[in-house]
DRENDO-1510 file (C-alpha; in Angstrom, 1 decimal, always signed):
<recs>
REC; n; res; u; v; w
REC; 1; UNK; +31.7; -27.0; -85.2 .
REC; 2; UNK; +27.8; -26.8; -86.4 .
REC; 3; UNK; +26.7; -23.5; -87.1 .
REC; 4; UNK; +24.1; -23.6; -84.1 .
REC; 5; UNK; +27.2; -24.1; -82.2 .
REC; 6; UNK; +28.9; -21.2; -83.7 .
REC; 7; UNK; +25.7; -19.0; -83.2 .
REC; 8; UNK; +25.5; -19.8; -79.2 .
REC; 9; UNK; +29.2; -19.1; -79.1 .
REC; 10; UNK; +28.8; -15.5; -80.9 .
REC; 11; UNK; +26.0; -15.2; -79.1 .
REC; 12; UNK; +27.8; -15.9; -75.3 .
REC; 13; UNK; +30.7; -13.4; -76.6 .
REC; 14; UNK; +28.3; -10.9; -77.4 .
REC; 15; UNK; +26.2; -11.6; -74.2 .
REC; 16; UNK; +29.8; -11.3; -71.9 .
REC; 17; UNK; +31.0; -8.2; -74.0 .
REC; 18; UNK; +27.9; -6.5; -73.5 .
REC; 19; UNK; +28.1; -7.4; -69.7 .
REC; 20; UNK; +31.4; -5.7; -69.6 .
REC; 21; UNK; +30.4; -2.6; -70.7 .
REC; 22; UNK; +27.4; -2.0; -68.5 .
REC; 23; UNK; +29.6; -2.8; -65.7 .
REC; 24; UNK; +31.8; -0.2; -66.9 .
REC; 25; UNK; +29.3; +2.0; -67.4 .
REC; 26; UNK; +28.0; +1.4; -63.8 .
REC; 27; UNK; +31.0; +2.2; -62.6 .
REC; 28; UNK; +32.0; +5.4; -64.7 .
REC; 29; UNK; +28.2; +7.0; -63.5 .
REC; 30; UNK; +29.3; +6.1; -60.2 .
REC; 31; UNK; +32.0; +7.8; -60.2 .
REC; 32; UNK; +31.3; +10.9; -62.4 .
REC; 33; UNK; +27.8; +11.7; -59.9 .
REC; 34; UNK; +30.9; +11.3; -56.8 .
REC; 35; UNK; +33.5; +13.2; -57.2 .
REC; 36; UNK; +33.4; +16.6; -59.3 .
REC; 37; UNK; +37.0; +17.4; -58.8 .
REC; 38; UNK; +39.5; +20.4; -59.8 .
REC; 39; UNK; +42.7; +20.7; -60.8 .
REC; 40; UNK; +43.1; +24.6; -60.7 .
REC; 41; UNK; +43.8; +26.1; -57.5 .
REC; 42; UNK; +43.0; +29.6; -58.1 .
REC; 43; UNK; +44.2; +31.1; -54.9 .
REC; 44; UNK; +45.4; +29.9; -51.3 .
REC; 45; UNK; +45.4; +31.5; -47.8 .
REC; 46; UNK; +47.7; +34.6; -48.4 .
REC; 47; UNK; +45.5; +35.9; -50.5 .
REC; 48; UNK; +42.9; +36.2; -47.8 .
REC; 49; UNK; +46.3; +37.6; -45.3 .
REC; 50; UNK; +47.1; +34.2; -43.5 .
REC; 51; UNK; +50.5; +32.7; -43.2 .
REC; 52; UNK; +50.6; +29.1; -44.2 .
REC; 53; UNK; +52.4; +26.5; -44.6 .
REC; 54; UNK; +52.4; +23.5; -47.9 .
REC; 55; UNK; +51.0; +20.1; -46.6 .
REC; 56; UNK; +52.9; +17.4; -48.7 .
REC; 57; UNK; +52.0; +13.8; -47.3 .
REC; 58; UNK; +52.5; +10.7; -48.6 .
REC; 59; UNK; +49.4; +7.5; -48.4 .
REC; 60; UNK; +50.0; +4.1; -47.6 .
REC; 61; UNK; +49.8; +3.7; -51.5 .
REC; 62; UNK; +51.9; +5.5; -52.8 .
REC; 63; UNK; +49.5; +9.0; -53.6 .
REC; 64; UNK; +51.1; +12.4; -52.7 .
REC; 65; UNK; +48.8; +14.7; -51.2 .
REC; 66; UNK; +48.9; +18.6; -51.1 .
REC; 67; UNK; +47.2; +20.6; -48.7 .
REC; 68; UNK; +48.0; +24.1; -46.5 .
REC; 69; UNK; +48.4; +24.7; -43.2 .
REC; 70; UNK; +47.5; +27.7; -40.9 .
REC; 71; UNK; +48.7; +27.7; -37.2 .
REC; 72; UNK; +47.0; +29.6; -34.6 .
REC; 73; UNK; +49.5; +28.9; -31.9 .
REC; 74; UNK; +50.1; +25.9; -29.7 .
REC; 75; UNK; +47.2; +25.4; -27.3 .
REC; 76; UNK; +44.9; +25.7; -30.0 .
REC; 77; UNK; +42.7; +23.2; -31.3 .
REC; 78; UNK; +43.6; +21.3; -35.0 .
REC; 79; UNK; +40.8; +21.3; -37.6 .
REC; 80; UNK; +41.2; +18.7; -40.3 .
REC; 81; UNK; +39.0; +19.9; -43.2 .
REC; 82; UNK; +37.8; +17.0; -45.2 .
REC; 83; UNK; +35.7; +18.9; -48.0 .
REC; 84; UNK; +32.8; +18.4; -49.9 .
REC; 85; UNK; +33.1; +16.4; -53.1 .
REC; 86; UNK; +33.2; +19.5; -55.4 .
REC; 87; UNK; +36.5; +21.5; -56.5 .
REC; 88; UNK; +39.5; +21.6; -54.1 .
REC; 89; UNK; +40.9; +23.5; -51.1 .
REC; 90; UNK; +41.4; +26.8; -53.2 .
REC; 91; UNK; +37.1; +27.2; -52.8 .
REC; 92; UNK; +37.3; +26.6; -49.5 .
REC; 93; UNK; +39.2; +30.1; -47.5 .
REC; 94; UNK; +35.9; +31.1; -46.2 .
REC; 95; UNK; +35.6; +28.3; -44.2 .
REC; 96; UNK; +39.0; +28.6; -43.2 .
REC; 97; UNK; +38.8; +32.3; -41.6 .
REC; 98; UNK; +35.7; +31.0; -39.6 .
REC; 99; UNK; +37.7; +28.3; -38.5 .
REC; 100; UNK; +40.7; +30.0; -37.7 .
REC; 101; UNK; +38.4; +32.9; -36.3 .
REC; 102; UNK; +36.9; +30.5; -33.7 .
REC; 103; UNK; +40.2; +29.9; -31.9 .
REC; 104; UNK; +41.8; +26.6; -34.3 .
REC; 105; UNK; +44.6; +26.2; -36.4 .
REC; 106; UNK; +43.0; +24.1; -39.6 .
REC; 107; UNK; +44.7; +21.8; -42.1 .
REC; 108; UNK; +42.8; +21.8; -45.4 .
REC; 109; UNK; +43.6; +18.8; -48.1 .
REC; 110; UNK; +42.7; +17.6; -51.2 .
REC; 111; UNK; +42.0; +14.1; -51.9 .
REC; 112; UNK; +43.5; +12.0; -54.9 .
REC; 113; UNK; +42.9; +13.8; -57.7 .
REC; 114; UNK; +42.0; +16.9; -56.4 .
REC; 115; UNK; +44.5; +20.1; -56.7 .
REC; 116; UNK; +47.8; +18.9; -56.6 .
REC; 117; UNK; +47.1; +15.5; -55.4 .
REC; 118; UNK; +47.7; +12.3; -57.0 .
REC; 119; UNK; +45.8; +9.7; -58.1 .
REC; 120; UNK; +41.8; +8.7; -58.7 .
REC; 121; UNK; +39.4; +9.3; -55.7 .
REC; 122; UNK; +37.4; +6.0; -53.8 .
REC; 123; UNK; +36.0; +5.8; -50.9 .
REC; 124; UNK; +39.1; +3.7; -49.6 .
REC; 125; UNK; +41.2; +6.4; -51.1 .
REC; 126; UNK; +39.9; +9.2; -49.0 .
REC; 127; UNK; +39.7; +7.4; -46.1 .
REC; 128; UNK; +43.7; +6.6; -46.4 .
REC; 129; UNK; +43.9; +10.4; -47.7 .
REC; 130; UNK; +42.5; +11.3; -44.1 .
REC; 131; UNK; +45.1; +9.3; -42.5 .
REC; 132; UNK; +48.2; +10.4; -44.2 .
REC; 133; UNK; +47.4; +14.1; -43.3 .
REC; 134; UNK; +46.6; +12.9; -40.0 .
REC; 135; UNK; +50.3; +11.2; -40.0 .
REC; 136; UNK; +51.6; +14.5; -41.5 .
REC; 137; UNK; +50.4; +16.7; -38.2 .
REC; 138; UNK; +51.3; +13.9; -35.5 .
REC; 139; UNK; +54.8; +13.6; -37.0 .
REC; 140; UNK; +55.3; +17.2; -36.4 .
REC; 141; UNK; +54.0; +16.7; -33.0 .
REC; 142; UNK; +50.3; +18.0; -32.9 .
REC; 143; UNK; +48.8; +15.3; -30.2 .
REC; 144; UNK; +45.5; +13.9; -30.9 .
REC; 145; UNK; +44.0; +15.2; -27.9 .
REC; 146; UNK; +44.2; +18.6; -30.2 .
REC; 147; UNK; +42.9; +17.2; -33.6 .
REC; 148; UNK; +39.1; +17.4; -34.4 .
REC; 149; UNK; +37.7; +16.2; -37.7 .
REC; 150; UNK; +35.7; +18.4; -39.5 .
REC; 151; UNK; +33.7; +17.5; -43.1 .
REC; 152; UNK; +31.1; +19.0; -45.3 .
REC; 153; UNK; +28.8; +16.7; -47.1 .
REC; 154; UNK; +30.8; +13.9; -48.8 .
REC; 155; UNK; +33.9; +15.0; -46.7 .
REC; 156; UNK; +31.0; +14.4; -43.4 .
REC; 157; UNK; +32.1; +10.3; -44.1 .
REC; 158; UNK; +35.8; +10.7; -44.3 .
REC; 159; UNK; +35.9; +12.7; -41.3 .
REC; 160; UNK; +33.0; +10.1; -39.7 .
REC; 161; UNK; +35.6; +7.5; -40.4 .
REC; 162; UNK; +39.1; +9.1; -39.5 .
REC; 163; UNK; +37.5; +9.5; -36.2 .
REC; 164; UNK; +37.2; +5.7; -35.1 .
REC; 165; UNK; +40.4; +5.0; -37.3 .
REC; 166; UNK; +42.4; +7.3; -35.3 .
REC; 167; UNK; +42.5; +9.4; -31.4 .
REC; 168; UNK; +41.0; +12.5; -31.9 .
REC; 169; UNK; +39.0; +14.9; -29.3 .
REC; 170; UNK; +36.3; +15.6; -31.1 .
REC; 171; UNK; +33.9; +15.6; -34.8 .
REC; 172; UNK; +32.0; +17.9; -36.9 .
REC; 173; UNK; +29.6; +16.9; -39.6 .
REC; 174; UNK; +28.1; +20.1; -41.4 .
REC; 175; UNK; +25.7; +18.8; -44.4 .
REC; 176; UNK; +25.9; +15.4; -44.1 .
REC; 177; UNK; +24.3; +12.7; -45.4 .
REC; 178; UNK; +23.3; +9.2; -44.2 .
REC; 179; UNK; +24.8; +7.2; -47.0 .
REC; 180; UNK; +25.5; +7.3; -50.5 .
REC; 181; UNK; +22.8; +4.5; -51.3 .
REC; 182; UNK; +20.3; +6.8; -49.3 .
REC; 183; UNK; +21.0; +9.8; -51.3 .
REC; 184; UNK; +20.9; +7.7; -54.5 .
REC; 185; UNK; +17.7; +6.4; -53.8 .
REC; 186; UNK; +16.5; +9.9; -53.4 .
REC; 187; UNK; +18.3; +11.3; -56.8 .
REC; 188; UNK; +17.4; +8.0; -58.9 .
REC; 189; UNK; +14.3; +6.0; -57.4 .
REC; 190; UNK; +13.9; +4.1; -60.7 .
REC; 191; UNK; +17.6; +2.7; -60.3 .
REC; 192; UNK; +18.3; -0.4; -58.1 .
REC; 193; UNK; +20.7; +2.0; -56.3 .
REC; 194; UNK; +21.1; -0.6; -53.5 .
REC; 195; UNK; +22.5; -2.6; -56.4 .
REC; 196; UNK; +25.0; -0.4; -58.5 .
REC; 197; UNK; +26.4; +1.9; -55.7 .
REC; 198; UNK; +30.2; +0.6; -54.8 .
REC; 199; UNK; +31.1; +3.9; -52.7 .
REC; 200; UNK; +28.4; +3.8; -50.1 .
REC; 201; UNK; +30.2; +6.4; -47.8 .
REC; 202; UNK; +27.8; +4.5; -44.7 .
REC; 203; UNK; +27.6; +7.3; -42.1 .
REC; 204; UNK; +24.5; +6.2; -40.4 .
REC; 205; UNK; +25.8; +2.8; -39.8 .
REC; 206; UNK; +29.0; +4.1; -38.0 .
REC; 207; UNK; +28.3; +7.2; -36.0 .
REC; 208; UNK; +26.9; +4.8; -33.3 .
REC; 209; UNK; +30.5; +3.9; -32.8 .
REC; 210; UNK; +31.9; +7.5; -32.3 .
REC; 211; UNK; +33.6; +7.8; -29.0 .
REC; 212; UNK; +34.0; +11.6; -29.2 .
REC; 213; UNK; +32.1; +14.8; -28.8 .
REC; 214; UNK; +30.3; +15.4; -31.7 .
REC; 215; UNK; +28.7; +18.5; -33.8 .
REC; 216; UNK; +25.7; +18.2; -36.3 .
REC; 217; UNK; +25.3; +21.6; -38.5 .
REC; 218; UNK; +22.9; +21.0; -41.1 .
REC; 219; UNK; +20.0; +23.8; -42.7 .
REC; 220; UNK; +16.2; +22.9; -43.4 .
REC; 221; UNK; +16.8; +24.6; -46.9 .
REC; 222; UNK; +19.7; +22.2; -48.2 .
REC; 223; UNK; +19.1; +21.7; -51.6 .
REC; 224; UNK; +21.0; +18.7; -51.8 .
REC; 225; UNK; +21.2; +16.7; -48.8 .
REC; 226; UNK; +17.9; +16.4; -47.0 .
REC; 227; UNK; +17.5; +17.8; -43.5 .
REC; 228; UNK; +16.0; +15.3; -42.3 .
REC; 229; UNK; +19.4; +12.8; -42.8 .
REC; 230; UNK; +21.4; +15.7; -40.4 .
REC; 231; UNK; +18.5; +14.8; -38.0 .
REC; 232; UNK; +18.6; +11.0; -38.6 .
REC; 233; UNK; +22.9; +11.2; -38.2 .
REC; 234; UNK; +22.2; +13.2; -34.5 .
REC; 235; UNK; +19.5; +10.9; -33.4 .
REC; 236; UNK; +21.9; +7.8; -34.0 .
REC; 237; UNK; +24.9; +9.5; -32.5 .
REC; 238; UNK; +26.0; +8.8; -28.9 .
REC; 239; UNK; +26.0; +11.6; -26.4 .
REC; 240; UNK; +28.1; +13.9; -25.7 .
REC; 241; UNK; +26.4; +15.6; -29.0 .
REC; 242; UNK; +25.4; +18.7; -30.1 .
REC; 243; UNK; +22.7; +19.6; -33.4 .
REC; 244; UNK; +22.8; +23.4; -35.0 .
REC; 245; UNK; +20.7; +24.5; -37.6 .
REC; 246; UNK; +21.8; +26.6; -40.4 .
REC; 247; UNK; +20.4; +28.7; -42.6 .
REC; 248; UNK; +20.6; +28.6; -46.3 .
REC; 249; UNK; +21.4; +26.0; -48.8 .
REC; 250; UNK; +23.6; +23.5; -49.1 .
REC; 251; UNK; +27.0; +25.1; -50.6 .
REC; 252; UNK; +26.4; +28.6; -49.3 .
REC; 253; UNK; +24.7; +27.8; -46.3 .
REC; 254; UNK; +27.2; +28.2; -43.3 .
REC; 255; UNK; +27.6; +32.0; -45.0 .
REC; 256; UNK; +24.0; +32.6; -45.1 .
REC; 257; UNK; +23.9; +31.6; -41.3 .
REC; 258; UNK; +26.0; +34.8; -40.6 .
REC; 259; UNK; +28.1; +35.0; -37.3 .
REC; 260; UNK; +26.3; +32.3; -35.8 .
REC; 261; UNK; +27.9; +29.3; -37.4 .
REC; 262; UNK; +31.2; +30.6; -36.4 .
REC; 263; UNK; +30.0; +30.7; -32.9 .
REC; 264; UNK; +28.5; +27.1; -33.5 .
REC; 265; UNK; +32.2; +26.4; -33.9 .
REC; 266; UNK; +34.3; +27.7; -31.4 .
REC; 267; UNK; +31.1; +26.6; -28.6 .
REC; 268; UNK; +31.8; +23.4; -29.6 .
REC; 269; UNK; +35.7; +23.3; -29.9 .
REC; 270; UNK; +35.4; +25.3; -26.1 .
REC; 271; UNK; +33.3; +22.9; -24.8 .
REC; 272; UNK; +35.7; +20.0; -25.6 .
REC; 273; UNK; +38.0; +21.7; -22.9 .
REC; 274; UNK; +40.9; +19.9; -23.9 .
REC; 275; UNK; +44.6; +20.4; -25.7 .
REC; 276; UNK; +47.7; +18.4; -25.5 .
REC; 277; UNK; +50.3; +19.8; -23.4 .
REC; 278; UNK; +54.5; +19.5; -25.4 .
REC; 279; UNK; +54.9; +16.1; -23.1 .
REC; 280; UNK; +51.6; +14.9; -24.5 .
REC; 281; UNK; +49.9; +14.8; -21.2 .
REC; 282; UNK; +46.0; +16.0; -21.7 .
REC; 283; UNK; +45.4; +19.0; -19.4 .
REC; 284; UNK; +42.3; +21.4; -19.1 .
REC; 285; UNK; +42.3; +24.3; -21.6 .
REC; 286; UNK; +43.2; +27.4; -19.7 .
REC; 287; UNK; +41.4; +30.6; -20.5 .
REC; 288; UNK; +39.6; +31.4; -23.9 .
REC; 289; UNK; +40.6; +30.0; -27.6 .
REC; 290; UNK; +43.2; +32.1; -29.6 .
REC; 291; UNK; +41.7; +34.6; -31.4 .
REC; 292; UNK; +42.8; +36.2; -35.2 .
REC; 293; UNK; +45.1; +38.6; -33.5 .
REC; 294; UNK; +47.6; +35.5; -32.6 .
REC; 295; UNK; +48.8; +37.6; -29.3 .
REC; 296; UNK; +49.7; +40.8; -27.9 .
REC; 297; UNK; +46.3; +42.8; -28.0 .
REC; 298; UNK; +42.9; +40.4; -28.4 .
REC; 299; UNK; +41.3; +40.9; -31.8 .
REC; 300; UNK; +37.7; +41.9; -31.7 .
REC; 301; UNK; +35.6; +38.7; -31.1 .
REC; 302; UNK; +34.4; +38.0; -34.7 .
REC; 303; UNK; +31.8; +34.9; -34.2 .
REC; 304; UNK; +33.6; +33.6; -37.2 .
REC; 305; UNK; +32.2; +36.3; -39.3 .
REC; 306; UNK; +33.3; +36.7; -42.9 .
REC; 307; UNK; +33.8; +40.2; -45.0 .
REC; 308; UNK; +32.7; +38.0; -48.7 .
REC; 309; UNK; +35.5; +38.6; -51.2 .
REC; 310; UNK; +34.9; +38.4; -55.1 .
REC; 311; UNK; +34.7; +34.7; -56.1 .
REC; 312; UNK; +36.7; +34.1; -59.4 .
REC; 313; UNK; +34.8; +32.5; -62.4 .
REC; 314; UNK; +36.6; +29.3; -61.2 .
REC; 315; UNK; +35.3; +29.5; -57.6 .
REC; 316; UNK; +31.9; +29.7; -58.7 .
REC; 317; UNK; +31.4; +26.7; -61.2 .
REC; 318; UNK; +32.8; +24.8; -58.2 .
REC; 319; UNK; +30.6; +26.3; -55.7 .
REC; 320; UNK; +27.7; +25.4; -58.4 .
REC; 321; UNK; +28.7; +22.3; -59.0 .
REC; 322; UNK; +29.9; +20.8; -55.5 .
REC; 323; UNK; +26.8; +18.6; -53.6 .
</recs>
């Protein structure tokens, strides 16, 4: 071989290797501005004086999944809590004594490679994530006419999507963006975003197809995802649909709102109207939501407010560092 041959050919295996490792590189950014998860759960709902039950499900391939489950009785309604994209379920009991204070029993889960789960996140991943919890509460015979999907800010998409995979009665999308390629474009408008973005969590382009009752919470002072992409996502959405406006920023918002996003809540789950009788025939909900007190004497109606309890150190670098 002459040596121009020989200097093409290093020159080709240079080209290709260098190739490789922007791709690689691509993909690693990707995926480190994406998911910020944690391993450490620090605490779980007994801590805030909730009985619960461990979630173990297993996906289509092959990943275990952890999560916890409160009850609030069997005509209430079932929140599945897709979360943000920022530590795990053990950040996330405020939400869940809002939730459980507007009338419904709520599963929270971690995706692959959050908490105790299994696995490397993707946006396939936490869409089969969605549906192997979803498995895990019909198996035990929770009827879809009683599950809504609920998601902050990444988790907005996986709950966007577990809603046309699967029956459900309704859909809540507090923080949400419009897509990943959107927000990139806003974060990095040198980049050919359009170009390098795999994950592109398109909520915008679905939510046209959402056949269910549908809440928008979003705040004018997110710090993260723009307003105006909670407006955009209502405007595209099909009636019945319902927008809120929050308060405060993005992580802390629904807090900084005070008793009203609770009521956001249970207005919404009350106006879907429905649960899912034992024989699995839909029938009109009868009477108001379950309340804290889970019978005898009602418990003072709380709005879904929320005594604060000290964060640990832990809880706060998520809290900092979850978009």
């Amino acid at each position: 071989m002459s040596p121009a041959h020989q200097n093409i050919l290093h020159q080709a295996f240079w080209a290709a290797g260098f190739a490789v490792l922007f791709w690689l590189g691509l993909r690693w950014f990707e995926r480190a501005n994406l998911y910020h998860a944690s391993s450490s759960l620090d605490t779980d709902p007994a801590s805030v004086g909730l009985a619960f039950e461990e979630v173990l499900a297993r996906t289509e391939d092959g990943e275990s999944l952890h999560g916890w489950f409160v009850d609030n009785g069997p005509a209430s309604p079932v929140m599945v809590v897709s979360h943000g994209n920022g530590g795990n379920i053990s950040v996330r009991l405020d939400k869940l004594l809002i939730f459980r204070g507007a009338g419904a029993s709520v599963l929270l889960y971690d995706y692959r490679g959050y908490g105790l789960s299994t696995g490397r996140p993707s946006e396939e991943g936490t869409y089969r994530d969605a549906d192997a919890v979803y498995e895990w509460l019909t198996a035990r015979g929770v009827a879809p006419g009683r599950i809504v999907f609920y998601g902050e800010s990444l988790g907005g998409a996986v709950a966007l999507e577990s809603s046309l995979r699967r029956p459900c009665a309704g859909l809540v999308l507090d923080s949400a963006f419009t897509s990943t390629v959107a927000m990139g474009k806003r974060l990095f408008p040198m980049l050919p975003v359009g170009w390098i973005v795999r994950y592109r969590y398109d909520n915008l382009s679905k939510i046209p197809r959402v056949r269910v009752p549908i809440l928008v919470l979003h705040s004018p002072n997110d710090d993260i995802v723009p307003f105006d992409m909670g407006r955009t996502l209502f405007h595209a959405a099909p009636e019945p649909k319902t927008f809120f406006e929050m308060k405060g920023d993005h992580n802390d918002g629904f807090l900084e709102t005070g008793p009203a996003y609770g009521e956001a809540i249970r207005s919404f789950l009350r106006s879907l109207g429905r649960t899912t009788s034992p024989a699995g025939a839909v029938r009109p909900l009868a009477g108001p939501l379950p309340n804290v007190s889970g019978g005898g004497t009602p418990a003072p109606e709380t709005s879904g407010a929320v005594s604060r309890r000290p964060w640990s150190s832990a809880e706060r670098t998520a809290r900092k560092a979850r978009p």
